[in-house]
C-alpha positions as CSV (number, residue, x, y, z in Angstrom):
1,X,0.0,0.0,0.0
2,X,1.2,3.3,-0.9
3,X,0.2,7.1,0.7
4,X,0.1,10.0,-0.6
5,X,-0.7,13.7,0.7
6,X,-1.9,16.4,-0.9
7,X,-3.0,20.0,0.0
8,X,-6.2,21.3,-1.4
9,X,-3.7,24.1,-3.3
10,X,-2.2,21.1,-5.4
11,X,-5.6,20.3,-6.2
12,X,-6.7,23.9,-7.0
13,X,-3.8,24.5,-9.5
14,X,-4.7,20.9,-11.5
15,X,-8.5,22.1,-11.8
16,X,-7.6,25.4,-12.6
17,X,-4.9,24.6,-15.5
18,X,-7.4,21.2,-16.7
19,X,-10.5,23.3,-16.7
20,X,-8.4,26.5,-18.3
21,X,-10.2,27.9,-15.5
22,X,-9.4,31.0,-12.7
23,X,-9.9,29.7,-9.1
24,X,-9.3,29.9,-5.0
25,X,-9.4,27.5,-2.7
26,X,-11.5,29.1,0.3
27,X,-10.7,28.3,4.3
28,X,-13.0,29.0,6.9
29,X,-10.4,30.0,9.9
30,X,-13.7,29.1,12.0
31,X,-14.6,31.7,15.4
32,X,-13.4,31.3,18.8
33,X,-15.2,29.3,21.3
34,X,-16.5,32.2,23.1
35,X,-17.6,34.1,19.9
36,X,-19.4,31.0,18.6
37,X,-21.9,31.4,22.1
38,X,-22.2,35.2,20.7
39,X,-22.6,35.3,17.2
40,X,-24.6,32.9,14.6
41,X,-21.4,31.6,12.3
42,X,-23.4,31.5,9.2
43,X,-24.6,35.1,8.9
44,X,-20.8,36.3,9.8
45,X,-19.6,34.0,7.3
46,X,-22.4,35.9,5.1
47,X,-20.6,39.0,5.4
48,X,-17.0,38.0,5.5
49,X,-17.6,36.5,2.2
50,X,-20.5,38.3,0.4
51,X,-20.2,37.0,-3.0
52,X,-21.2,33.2,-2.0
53,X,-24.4,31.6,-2.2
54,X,-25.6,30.6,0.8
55,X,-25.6,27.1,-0.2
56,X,-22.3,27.7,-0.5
57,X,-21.6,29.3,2.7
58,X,-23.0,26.2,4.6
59,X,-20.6,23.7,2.7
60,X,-17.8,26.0,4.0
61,X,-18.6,25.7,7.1
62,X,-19.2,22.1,7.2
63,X,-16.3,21.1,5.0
64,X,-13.7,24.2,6.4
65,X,-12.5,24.3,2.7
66,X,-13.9,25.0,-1.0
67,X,-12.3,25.5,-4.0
68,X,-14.0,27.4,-6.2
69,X,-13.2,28.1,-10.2
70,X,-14.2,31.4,-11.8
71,X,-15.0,32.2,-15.9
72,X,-12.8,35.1,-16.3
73,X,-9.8,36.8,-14.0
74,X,-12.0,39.9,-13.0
75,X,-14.5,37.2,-12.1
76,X,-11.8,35.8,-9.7
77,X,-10.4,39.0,-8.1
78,X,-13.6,40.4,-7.3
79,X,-14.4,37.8,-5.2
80,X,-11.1,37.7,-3.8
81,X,-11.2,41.8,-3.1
82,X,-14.4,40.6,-1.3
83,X,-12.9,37.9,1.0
84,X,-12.6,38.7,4.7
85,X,-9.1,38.0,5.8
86,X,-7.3,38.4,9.2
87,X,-6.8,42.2,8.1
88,X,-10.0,42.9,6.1
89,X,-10.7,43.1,2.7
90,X,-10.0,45.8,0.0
91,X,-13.6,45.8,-1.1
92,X,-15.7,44.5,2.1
93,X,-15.8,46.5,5.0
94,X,-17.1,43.7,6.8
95,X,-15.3,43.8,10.3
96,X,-16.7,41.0,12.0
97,X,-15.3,38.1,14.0
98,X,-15.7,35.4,11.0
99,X,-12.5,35.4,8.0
100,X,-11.6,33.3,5.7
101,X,-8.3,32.3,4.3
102,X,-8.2,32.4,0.1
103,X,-5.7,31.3,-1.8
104,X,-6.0,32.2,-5.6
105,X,-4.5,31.1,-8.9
106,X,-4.5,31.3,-12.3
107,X,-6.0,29.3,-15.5
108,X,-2.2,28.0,-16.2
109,X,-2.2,26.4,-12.4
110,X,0.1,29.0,-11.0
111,X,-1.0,29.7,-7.2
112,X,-0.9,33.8,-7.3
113,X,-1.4,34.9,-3.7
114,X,-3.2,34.9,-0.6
115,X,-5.8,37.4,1.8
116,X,-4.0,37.0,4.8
């Protein structure tokens, strides 16, 4: 038997070159215990990351990871601009608890950055 390992950002960058397709893989970073007796998780979610479904939203939070592939490069960077990180977002002023983690990369399968 053989075992192999491989980070959802390996599998991101073989979708996104095989589908010729821009993508992101998207972590929830999850709340603190505390915050979770505070807050409801799925509407901050909601507003850390705006342009999901909220199908969408919900398999985040029960999978902790997505990867998601976009039609075009503006597509993709909108959505990224939108994403919540650890020190905001360049087009959500969202300042909630929830954040995500997004890495992004491009339709050749190069990773290009991340939100945090």
């Amino acid at each position: 038997m053989k075992t192999f390992t491989a980070h959802p950002s390996d599998y991101l960058k073989l979708l996104c070159k095989t589908h010729n397709k821009w993508g992101m893989t998207v972590y929830s970073a999850g709340l603190l215990d505390e915050e979770y007796e505070k807050y409801n998780y799925a509407e901050e979610l909601r507003k850390a990351v705006p342009w999901m479904t909220e199908d969408q939203v919900f398999d985040l939070i029960l999978d902790e990871c997505l990867i998601v592939l976009f039609d075009s490069k503006e597509e993709m960077y909108d959505a990224f601009d939108q994403s919540k990180g650890r020190k905001g977002a360049r087009c959500n002023d969202y300042d909630g608890p929830a954040d995500v983690v997004v890495v992004s990369c491009d339709n050749e399968g190069n990773l290009l950055g991340e939100n945090v």
